[in-house]
C-alpha positions in Angstrom: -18.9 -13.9 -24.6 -20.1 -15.6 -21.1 -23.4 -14.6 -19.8 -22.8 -12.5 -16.4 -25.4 -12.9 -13.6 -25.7 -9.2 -11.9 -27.6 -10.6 -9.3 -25.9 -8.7 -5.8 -24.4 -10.6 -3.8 -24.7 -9.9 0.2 -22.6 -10.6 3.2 -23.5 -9.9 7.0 -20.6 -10.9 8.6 -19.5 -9.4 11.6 -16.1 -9.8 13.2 -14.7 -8.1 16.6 -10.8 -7.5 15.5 -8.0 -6.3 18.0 -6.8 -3.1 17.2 -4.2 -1.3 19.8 -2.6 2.1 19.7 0.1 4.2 22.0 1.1 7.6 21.5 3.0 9.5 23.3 3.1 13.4 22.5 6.4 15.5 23.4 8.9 17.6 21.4 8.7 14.2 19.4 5.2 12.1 19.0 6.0 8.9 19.0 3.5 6.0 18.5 2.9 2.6 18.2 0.2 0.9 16.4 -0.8 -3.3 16.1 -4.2 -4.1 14.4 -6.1 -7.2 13.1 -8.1 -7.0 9.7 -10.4 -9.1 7.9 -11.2 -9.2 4.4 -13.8 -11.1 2.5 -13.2 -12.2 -1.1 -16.3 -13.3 -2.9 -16.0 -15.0 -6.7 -17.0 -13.5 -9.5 -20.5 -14.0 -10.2 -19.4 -15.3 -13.6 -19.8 -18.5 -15.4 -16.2 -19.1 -16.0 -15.1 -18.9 -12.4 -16.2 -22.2 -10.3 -18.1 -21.9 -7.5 -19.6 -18.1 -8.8 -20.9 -15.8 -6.2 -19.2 -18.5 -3.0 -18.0 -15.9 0.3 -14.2 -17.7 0.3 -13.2 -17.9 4.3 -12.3 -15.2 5.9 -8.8 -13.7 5.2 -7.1 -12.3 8.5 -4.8 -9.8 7.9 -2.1 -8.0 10.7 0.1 -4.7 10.8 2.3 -3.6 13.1 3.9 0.3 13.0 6.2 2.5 14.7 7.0 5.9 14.1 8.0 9.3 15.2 7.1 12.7 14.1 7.3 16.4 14.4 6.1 19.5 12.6 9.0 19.6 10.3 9.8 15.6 9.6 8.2 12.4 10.2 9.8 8.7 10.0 7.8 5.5 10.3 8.7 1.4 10.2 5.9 -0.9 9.3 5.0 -4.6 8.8 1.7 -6.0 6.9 0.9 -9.3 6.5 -2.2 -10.1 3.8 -3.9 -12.5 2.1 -2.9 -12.9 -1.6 -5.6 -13.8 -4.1 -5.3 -16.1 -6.9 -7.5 -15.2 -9.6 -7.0 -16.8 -12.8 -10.7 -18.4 -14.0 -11.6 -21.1 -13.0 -9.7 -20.5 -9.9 -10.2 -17.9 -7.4 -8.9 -18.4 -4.4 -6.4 -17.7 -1.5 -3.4 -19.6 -1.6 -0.4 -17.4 -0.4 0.4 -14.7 1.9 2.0 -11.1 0.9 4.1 -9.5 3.4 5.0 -6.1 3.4 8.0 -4.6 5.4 9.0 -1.2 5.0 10.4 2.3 6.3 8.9 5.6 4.8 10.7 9.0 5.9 9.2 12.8 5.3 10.3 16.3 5.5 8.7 19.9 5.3 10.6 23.0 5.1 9.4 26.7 4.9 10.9 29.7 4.6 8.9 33.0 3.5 6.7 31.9 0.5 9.3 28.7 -0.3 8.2 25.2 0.9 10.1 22.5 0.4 8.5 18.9 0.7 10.1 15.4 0.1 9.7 11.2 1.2 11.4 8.5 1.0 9.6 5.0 1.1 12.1 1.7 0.7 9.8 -1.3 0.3 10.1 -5.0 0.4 7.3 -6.9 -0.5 7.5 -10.9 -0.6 4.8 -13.9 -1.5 4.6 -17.3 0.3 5.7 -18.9 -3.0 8.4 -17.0 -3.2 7.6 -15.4 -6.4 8.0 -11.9 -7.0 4.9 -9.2 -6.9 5.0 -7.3 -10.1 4.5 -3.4 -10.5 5.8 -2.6 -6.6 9.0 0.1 -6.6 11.6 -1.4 -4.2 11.7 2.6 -3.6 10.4 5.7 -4.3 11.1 9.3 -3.4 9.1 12.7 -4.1 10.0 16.2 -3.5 7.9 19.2 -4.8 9.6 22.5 -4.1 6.7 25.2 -4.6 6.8 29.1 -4.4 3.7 30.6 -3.4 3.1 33.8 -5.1 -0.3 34.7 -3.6 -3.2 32.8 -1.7 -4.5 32.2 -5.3 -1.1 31.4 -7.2 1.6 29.6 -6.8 4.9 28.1 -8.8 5.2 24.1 -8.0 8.4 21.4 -9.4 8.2 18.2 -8.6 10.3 15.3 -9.1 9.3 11.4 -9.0 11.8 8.9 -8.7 10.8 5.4 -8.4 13.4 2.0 -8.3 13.1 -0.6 -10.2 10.3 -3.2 -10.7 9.1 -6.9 -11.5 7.1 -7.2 -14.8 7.1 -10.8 -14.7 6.2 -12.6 -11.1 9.2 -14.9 -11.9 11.5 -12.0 -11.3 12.5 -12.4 -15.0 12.0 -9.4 -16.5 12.2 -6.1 -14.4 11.3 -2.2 -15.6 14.3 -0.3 -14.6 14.3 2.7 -12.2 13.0 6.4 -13.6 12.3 9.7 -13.1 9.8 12.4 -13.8 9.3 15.8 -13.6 6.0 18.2 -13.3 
């Protein structure tokens, strides 16, 4: 096995982002939402990684989001764009982008002791090389129906569905859509 060095390794950095938010709060709150991130990737502090314990640059990231909400739903749009790291030894570095586009949806009904609670997420993630990122549902969607007996106690079914998947990043071989049930 390769010796590991466990010798920490620091970072002070200090970066002033832009982050901006509006909200506007009626019937309906609605809001708006842009920020800048920064992430910093350090390599492994292992012999088999070149360069071990080197700060990489600084990775900017962005998001953007709009949504609207209430007591009893919420509906949202977003955008991410993020660094993607490479990290097969020796290499370890950032090559490509991920970016993220998406709408997620939620509801919450109750009646008596009944609630009824559900979301909806479709998803489409890309690369910068075009390949495909693996273990990411194109879509999901939960509901949990729950009877609440006392404060104590209650009765809960939920149900998990999630789309289908890339295994592979060449988009070869996919794990097909399924459901569960607690």
């Amino acid at each position: 096995f390769p010796s590991h060095d466990t010798t920490p390794i620091r970072s002070n950095k200090n970066y002033a982002l832009p982050w901006l938010a509006l909200s506007h709060r009626g019937r309906i709150t609605s809001y708006v939402s842009y920020v800048q991130g920064s992430e910093l990737f350090i390599n492994p502090n292992r012999s088999e990684y070149s360069d071990p314990g080197k700060s990489l640059e600084r990775a900017r990231s962005e998001q953007w989001e709009l949504g609207f909400k209430t007591s009893a739903w919420s509906v949202a749009v977003f955008y991410l764009n993020r660094p993607a790291l490479t990290d097969q030894a020796p290499v370890y570095e950032l090559r490509e982008r991920f970016i993220q586009k998406g709408i997620e949806a939620s509801t919450t009904l109750k009646r008596d002791n009944w609630s009824w609670n559900q979301s909806a997420m479709l998803l489409q993630v890309e690369r910068s090389d075009h390949l495909k990122l693996t273990n990411v549902p194109r879509y999901t969607w939960r509901s949990t129906i729950a009877y609440n007996h006392t404060d104590d106690s209650s009765i809960l079914i939920s149900t998990t569905y999630e789309g289908e998947r890339e295994i592979e990043a060449s988009g070869k071989t996919q794990l097909p859509e399924w459901i569960r049930w607690d």
